[in-house]
C-alpha positions in Angstrom: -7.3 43.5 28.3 -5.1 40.4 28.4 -6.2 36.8 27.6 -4.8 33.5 28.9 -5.3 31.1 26.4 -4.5 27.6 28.2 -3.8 24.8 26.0 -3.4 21.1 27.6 -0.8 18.7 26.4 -0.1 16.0 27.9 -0.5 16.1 32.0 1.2 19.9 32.0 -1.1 23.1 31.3 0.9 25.2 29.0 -0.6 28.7 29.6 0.3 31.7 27.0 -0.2 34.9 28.2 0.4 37.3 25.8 3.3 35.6 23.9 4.6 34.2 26.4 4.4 30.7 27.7 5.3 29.2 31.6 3.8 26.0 32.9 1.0 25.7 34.8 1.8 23.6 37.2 2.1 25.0 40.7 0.0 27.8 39.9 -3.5 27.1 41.5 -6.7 28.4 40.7 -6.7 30.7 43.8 -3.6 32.3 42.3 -5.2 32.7 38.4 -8.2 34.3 40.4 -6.2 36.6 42.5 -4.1 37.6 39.2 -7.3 38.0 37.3 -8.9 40.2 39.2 -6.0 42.5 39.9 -5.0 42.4 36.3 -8.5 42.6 34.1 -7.5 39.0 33.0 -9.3 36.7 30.8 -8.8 32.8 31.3 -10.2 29.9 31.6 -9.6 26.8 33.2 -10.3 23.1 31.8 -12.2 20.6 34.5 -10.8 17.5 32.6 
């Protein structure tokens, strides 16, 4: 099992998956669902 560990800095969500990092800035939570349930994902999202 992969985890997502999302980090905020600033106004962009940096989002590491498993080494690697990509904004998350375009990517909605729709999408990190979608991905999550196809892919046994572990994430979570901060409401802030």
């Amino acid at each position: 099992m992969c985890t997502i560990y999302k980090f905020n800095m600033k106004h962009q969500n940096i989002i590491y998956l498993n080494g690697t990092s990509f904004i998350h800035n375009n990517i909605t939570n729709n999408y990190l669902s979608k991905l999550n349930k196809s892919s046994k994902l572990l994430y979570y999202i901060n409401k802030e």
